[in-house]
FIPAVO-13015 format. One line per 2 residues: their letters; for each residue x, y, z of N, C-alpha, C. Coordinates in Angstrom, 1 decimal, always signed. Example, Ala and Ser with C-alpha at 12.3 -4.5 7.8 and 13.67 -1.06 7.14 Angstrom:
% FIPAVO-13015
as) +13.2/-5.7/+7.8/+12.3/-4.5/+7.8/+13.2/-3.3/+7.8; +12.8/-2.2/+7.1/+13.7/-1.1/+7.1/+12.9/+0.0/+7.9 $
//
This chain:
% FIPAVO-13015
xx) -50.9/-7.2/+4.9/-49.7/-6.8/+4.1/-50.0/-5.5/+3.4; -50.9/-5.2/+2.9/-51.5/-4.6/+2.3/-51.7/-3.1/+3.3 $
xx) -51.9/-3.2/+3.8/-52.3/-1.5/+5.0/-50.9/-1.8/+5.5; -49.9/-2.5/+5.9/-48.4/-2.7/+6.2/-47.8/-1.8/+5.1 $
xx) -47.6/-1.9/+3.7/-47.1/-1.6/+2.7/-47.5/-0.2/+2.4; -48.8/+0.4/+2.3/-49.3/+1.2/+1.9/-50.0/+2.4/+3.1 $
xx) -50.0/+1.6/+4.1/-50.6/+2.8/+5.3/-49.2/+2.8/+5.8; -48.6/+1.8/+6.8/-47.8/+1.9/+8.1/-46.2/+2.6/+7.6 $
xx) -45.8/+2.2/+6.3/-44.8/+2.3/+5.9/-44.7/+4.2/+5.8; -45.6/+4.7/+4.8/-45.8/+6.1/+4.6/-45.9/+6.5/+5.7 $
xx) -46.2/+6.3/+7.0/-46.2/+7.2/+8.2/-45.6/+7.2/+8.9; -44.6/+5.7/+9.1/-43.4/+5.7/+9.7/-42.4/+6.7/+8.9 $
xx) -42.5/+6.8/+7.4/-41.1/+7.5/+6.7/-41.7/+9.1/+7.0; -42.9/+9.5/+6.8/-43.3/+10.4/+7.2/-42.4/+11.1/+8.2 $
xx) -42.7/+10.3/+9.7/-42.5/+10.5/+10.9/-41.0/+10.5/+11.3; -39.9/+9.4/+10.9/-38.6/+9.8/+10.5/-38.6/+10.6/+10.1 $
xx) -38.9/+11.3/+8.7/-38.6/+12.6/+8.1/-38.4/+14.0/+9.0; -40.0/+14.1/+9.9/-40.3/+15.5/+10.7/-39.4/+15.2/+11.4 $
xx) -39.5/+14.1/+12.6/-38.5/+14.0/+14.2/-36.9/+13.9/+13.3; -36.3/+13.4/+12.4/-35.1/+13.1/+12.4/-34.4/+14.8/+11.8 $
xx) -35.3/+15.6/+11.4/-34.9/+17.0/+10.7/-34.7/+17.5/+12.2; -35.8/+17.5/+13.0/-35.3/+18.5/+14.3/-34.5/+18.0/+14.7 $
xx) -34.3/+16.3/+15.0/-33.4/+15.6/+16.3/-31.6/+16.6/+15.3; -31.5/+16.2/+13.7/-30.5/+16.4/+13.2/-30.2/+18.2/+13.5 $
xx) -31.1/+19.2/+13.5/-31.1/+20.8/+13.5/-30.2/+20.6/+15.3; -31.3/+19.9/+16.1/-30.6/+20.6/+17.5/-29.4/+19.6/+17.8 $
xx) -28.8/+18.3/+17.0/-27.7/+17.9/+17.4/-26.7/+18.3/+16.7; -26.8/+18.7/+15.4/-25.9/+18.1/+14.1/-26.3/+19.8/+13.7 $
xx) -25.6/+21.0/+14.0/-26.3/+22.1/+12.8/-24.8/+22.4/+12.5; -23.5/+22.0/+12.8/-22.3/+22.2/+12.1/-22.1/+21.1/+10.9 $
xx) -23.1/+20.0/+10.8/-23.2/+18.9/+9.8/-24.2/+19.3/+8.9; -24.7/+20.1/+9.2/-26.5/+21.0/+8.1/-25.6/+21.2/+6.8 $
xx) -24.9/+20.4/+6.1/-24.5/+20.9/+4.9/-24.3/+20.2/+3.6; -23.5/+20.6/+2.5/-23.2/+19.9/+1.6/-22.4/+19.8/+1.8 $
xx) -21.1/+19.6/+2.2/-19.9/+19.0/+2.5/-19.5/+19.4/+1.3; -19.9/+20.7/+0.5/-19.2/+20.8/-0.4/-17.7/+20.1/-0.8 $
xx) -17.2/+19.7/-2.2/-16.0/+19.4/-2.5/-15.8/+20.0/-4.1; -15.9/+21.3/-4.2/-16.1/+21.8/-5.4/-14.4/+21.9/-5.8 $
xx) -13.4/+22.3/-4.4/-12.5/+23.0/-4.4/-11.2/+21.1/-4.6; -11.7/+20.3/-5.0/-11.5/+19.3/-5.2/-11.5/+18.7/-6.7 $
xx) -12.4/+19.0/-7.5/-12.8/+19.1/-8.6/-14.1/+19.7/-9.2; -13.7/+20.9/-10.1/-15.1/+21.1/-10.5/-15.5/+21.3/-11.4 $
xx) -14.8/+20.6/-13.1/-14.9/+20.3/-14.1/-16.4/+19.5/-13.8; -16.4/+18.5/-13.8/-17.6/+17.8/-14.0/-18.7/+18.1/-13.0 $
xx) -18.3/+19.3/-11.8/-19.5/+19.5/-11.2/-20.1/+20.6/-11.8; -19.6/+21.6/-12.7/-20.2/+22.9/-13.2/-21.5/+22.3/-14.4 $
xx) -21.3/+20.9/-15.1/-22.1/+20.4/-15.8/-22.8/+19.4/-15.3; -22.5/+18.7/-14.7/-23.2/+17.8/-13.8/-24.2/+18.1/-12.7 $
xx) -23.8/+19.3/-11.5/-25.1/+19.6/-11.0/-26.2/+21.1/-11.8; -25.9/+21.6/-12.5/-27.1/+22.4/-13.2/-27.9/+21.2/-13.7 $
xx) -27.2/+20.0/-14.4/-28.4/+19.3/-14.9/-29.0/+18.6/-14.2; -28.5/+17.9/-13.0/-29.2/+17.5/-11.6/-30.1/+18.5/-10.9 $
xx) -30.0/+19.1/-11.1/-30.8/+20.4/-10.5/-31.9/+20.7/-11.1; -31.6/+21.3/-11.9/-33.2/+21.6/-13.0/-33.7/+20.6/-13.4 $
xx) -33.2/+19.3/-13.5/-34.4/+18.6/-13.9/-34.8/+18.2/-12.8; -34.2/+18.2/-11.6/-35.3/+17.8/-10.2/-36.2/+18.9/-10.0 $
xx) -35.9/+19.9/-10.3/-37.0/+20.7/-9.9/-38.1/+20.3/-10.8; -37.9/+20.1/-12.3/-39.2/+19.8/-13.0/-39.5/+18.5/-12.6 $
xx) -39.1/+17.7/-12.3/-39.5/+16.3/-12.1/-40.6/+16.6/-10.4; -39.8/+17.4/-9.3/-40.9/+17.4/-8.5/-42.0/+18.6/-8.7 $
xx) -41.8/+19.3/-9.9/-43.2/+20.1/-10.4/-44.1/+19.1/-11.0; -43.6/+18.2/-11.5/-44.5/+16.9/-12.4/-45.3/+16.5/-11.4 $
xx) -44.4/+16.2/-10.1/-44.9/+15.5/-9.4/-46.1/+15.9/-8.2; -46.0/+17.5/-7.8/-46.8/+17.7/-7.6/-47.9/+18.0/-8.6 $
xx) -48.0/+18.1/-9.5/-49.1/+18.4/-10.2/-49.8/+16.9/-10.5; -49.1/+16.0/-10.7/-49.7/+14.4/-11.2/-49.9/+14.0/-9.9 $
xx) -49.8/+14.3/-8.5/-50.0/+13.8/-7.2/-51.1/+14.7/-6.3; -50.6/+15.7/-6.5/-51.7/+16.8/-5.9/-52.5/+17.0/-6.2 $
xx) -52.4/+17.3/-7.9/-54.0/+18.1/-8.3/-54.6/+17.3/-8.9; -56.3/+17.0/-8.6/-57.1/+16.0/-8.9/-57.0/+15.8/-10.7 $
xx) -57.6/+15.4/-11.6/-57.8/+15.4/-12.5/-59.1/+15.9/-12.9; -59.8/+16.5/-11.9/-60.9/+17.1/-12.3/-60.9/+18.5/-12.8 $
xx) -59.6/+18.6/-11.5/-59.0/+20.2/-11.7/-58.7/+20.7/-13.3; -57.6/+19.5/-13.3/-57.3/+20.1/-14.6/-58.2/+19.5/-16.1 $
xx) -59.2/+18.8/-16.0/-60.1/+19.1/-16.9/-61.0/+20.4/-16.8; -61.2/+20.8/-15.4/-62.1/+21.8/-15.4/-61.8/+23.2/-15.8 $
xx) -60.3/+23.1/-16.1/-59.5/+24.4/-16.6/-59.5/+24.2/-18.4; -59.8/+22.9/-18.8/-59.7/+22.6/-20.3/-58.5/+21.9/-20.8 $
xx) -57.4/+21.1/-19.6/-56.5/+20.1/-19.9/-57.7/+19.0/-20.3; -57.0/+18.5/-21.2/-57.8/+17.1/-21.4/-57.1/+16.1/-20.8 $
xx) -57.0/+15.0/-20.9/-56.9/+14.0/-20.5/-55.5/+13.2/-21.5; -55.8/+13.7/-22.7/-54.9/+13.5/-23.7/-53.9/+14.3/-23.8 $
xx) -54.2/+15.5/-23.5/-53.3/+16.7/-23.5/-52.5/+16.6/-22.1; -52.9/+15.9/-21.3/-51.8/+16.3/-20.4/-50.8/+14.7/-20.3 $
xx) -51.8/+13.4/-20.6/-50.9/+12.5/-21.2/-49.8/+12.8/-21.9; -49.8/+13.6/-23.1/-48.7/+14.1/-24.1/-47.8/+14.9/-23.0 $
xx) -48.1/+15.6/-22.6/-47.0/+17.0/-21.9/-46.7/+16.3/-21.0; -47.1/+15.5/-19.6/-46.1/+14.2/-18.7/-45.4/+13.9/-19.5 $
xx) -45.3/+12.9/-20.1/-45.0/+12.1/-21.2/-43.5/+12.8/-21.8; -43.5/+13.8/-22.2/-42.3/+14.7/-22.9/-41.9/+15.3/-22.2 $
xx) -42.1/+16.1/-21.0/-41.8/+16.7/-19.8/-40.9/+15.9/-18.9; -41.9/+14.7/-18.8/-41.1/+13.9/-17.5/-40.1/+13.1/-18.4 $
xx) -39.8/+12.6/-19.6/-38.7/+12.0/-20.3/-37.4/+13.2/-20.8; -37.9/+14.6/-20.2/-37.0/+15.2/-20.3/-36.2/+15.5/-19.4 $
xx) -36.8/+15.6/-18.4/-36.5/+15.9/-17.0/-35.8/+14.6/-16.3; -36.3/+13.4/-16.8/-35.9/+12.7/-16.3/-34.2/+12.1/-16.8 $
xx) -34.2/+12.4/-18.1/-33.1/+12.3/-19.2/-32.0/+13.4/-18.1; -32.4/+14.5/-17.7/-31.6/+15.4/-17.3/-31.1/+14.9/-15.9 $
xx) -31.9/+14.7/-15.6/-31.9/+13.8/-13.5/-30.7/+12.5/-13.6; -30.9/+11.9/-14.9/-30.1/+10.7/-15.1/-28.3/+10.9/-15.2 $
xx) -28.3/+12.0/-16.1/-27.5/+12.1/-16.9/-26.7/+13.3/-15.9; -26.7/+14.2/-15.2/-26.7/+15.1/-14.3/-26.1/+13.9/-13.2 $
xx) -27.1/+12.8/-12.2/-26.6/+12.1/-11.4/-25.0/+11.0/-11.9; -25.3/+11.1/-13.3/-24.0/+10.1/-13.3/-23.1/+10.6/-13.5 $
xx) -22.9/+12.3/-13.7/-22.1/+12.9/-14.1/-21.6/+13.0/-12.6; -21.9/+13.7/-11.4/-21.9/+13.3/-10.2/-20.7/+12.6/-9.4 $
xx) -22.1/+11.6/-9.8/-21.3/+9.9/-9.2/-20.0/+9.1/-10.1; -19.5/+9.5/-11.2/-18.8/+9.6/-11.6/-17.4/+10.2/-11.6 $
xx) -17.8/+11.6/-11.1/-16.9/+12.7/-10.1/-16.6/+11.9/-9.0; -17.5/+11.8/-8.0/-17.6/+11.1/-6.9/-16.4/+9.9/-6.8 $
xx) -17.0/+9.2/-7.2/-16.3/+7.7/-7.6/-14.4/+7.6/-8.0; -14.9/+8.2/-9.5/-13.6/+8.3/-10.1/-12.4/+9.2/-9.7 $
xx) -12.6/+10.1/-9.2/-12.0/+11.3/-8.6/-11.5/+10.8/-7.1; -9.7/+10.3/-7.1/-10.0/+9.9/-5.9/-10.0/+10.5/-4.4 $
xx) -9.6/+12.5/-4.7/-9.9/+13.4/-3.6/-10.9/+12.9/-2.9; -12.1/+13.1/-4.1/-13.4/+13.3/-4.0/-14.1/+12.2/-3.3 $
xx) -13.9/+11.1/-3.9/-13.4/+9.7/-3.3/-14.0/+9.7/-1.6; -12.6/+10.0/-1.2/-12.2/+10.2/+0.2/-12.9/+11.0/+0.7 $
xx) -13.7/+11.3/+0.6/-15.0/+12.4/+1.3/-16.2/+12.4/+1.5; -16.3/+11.2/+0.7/-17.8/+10.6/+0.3/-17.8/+8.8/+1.2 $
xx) -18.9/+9.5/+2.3/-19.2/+8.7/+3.5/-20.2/+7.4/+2.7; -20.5/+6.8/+3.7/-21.1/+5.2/+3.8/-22.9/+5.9/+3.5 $
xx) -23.1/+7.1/+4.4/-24.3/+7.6/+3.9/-24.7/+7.9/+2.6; -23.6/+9.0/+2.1/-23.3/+9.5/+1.3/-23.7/+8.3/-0.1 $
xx) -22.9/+7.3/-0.4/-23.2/+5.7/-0.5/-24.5/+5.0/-0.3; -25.0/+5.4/+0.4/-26.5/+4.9/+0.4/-27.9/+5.7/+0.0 $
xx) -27.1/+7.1/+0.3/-28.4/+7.7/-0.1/-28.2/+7.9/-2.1; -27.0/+7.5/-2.3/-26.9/+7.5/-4.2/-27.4/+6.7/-4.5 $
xx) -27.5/+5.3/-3.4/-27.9/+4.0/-3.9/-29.8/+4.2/-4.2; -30.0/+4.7/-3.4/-32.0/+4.8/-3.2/-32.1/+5.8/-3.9 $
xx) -31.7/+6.6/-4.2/-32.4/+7.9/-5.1/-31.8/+7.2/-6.5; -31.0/+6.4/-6.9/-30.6/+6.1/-8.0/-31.8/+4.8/-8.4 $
xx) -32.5/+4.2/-7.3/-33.3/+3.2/-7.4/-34.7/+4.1/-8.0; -34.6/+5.0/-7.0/-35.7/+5.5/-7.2/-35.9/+6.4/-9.0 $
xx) -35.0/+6.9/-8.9/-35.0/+7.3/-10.4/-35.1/+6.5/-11.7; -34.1/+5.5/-11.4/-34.8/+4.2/-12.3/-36.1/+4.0/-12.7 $
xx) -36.5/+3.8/-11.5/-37.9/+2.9/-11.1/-38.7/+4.4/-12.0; -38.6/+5.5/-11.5/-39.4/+6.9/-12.0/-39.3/+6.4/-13.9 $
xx) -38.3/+6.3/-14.2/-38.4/+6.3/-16.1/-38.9/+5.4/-16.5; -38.8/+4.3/-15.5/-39.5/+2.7/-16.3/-41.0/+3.1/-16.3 $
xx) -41.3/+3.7/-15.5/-43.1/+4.2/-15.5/-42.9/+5.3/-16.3; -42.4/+6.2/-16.6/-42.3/+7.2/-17.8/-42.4/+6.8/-19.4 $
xx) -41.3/+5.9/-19.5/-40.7/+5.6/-20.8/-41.4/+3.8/-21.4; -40.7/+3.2/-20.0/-41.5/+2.1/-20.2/-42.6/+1.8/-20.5 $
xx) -43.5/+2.3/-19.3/-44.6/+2.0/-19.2/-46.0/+3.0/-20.1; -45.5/+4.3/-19.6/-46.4/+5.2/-20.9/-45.7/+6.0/-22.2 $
xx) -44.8/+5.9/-22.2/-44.4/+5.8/-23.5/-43.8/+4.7/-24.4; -43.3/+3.8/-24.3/-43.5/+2.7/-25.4/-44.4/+1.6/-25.0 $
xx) -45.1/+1.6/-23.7/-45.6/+0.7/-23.1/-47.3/+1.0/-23.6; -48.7/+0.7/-22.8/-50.1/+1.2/-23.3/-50.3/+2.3/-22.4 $
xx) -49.8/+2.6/-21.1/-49.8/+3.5/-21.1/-50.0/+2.9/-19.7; -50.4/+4.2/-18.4/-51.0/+3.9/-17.2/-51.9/+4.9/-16.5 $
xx) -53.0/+5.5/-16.1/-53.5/+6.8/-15.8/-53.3/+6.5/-14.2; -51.8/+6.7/-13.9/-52.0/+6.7/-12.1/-52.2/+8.1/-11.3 $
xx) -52.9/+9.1/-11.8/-54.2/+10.0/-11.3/-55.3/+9.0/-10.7; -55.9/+7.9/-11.0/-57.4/+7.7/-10.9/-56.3/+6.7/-9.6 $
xx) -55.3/+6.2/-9.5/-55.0/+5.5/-8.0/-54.0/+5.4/-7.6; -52.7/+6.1/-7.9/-51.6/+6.3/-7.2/-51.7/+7.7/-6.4 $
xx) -52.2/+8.7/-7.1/-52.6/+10.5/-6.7/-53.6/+10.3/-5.8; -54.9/+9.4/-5.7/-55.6/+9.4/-5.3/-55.4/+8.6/-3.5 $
xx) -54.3/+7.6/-3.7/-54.1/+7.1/-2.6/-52.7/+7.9/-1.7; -52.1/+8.5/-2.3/-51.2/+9.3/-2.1/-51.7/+10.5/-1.3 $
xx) -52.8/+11.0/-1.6/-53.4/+12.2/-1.4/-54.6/+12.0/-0.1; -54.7/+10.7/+0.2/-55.2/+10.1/+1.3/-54.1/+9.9/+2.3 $
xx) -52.8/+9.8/+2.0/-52.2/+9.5/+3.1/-52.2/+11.0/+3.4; -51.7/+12.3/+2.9/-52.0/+13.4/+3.5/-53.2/+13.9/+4.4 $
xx) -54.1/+13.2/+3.9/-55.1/+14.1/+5.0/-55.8/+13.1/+5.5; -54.8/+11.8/+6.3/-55.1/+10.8/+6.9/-56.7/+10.2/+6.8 $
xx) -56.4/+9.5/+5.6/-57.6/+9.4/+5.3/-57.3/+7.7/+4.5; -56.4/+7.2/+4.3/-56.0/+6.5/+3.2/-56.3/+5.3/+2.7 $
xx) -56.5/+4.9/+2.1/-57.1/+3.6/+1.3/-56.0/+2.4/+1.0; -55.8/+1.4/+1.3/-54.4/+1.0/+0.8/-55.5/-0.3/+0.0 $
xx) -56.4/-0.3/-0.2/-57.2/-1.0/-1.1/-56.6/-0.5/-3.2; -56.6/+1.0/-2.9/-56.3/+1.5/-4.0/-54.8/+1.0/-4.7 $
xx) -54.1/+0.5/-4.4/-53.1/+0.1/-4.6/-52.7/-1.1/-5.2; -53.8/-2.2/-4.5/-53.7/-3.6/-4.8/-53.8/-3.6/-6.6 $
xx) -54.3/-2.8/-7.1/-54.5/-3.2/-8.4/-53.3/-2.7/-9.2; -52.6/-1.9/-8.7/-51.2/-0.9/-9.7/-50.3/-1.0/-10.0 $
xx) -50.1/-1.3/-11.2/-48.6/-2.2/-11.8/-47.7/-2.3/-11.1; -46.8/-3.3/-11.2/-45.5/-3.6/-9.9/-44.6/-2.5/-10.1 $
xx) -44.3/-2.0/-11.1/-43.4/-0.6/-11.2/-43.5/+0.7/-10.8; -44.9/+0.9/-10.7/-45.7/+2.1/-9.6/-45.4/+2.0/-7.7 $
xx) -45.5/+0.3/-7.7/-45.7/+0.4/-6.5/-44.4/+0.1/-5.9; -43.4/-0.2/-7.0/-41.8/-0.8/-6.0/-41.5/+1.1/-6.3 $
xx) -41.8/+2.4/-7.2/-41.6/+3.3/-6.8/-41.6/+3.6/-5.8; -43.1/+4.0/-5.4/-43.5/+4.3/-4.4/-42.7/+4.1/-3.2 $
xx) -42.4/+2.6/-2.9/-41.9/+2.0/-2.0/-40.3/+2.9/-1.8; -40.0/+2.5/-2.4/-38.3/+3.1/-2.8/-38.7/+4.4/-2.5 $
xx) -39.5/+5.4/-3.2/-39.3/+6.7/-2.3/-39.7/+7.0/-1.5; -40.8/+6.2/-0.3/-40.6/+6.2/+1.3/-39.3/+6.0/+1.4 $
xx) -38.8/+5.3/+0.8/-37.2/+4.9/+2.4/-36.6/+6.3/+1.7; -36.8/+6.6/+0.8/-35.7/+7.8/+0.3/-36.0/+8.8/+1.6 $
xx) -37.2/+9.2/+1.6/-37.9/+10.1/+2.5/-37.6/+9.5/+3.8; -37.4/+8.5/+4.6/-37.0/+8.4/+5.5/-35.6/+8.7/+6.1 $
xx) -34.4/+8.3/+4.9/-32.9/+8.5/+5.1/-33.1/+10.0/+4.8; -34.0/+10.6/+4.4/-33.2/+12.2/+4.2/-33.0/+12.7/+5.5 $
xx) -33.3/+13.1/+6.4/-32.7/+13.6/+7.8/-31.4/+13.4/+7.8; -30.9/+12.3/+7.7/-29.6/+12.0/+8.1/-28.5/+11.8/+7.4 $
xx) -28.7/+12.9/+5.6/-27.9/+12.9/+4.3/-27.3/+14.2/+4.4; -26.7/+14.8/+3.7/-26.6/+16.2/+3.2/-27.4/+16.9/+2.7 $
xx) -28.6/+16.1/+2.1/-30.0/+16.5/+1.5/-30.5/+17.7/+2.6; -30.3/+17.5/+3.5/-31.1/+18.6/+4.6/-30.6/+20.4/+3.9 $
xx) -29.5/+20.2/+3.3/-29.1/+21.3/+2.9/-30.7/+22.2/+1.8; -30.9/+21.6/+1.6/-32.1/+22.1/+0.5/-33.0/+22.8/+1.4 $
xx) -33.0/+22.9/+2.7/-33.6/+23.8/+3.5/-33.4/+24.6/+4.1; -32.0/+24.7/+3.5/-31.2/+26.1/+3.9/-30.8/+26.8/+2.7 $
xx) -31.8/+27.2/+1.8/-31.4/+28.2/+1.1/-31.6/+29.1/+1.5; -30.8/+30.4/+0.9/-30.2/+31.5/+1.3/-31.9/+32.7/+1.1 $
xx) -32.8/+32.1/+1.3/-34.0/+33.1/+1.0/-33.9/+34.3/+1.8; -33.7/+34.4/+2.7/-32.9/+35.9/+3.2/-32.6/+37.1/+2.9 $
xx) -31.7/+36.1/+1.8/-30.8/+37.6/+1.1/-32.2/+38.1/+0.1; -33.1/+38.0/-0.1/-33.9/+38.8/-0.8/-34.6/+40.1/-0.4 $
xx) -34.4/+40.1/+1.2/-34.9/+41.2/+2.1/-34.0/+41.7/+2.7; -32.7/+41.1/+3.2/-31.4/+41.3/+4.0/-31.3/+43.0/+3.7 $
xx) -30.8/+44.0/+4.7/-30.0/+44.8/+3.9/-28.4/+44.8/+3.3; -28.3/+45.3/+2.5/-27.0/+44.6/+1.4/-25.8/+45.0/+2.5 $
xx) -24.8/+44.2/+2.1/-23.5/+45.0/+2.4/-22.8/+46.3/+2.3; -22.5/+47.2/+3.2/-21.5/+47.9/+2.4/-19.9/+47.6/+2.6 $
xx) -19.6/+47.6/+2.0/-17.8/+47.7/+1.3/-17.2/+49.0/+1.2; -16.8/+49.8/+2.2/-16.1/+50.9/+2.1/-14.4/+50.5/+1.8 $
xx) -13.4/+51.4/+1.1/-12.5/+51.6/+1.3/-11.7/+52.1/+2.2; -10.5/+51.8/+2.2/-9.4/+52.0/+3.5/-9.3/+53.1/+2.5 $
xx) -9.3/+55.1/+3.3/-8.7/+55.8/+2.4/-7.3/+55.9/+2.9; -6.9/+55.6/+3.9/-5.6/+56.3/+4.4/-4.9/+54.8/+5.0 $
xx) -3.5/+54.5/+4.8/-2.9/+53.6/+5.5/-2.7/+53.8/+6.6; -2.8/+52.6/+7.4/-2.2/+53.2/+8.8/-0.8/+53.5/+8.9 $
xx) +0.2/+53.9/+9.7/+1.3/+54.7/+9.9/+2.4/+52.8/+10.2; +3.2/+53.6/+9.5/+4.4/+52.3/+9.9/+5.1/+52.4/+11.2 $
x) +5.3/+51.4/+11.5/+5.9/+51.9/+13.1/+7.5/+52.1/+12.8 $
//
């Protein structure tokens, strides 16, 4: 159960993730989008996704840094151990406060709005359901667990076992010992990572990076009308 949960799972979502992005690019590239519905309502999306936004970005800068970078690293630069306890800790309850409050502003649009309503698929539906799981589960280890809770240092075995599944290496020993709210995370964001191929989410890979080299447009004017018949 144990290498089921913590090896087989992460490389099946893995492996959905890579094959289901190309299978969706060479079937589906007129579906590669956000299905924008701004032109539907966009009182509550002008405030609702800036704060979905920016706090996911900091939340997955949190995350690579508390997943990627060893803890040796950052003692060996002069983070302490306490010092970066504090700055997760206020960072990620900020970010996460913004992720929350940003998604329900959203799903609220979404839901209550009944254009908007009418637009919003069964996927659409499911993938709010698991990223909403997963977000939960993210604060209860934030809030709960290291800040009003004793705390948890999952550097020394969530980053560590995480960081084995990348370079196929991985321990699912490391795991057996890690509070249930670490590991029903975890769990929950494999399947997130699995359904993303086949969300709107793919859109995040089509930013417009381009336009930063493109050459610009030009816009000339019409000087002369053409002749009336």
């Amino acid at each position: 159960m144990s290498v089921a949960l913590w090896v087989v799972i992460p490389y099946i979502a893995i492996t959905v993730f890579v094959v289901g992005h190309v299978w969706r690019w060479r079937t589906d590239q007129f579906g590669w989008t956000t299905r924008t519905t701004q032109v539907l309502e966009s009182r509550l999306l002008r405030l609702g996704s800036p704060l979905f936004h920016l706090g996911m970005f900091a939340v997955i800068g949190g995350h690579v840094v508390g997943l990627l970078v060893p803890k040796s690293w950052t003692e060996a630069v002069g983070v302490s151990e306490h010092l970066y306890h504090v700055v997760s800790i206020a960072a990620g309850t900020v970010a996460g406060v913004m992720v929350m409050a940003g998604l329900g502003l959203l799903l609220a649009r979404r839901f209550v709005n009944p254009r908007v309503r009418r637009t919003t698929t069964r996927m659409d539906k499911a993938m709010f359901a698991a990223f909403a799981v997963v977000i939960v589960l993210g604060m209860a280890e934030t809030v709960g667990r290291n800040l009003l809770g004793g705390g948890y240092d999952y550097r020394a075995t969530v980053a560590v076992w995480f960081r084995g599944i990348l370079t196929f290496r991985p321990d699912s020993e490391i795991m057996a010992g890690v509070p249930l709210v670490y590991q029903l995370h975890a769990l929950a964001a494999w399947v997130f990572i699995a359904m993303w191929p086949f969300t709107r989410l793919v859109h995040v890979w089509s930013a417009p990076v381009a336009y930063l080299w493109r050459p610009y447009v030009v816009y000339r004017r019409r000087l002369t009308r053409p002749a009336r018949p």
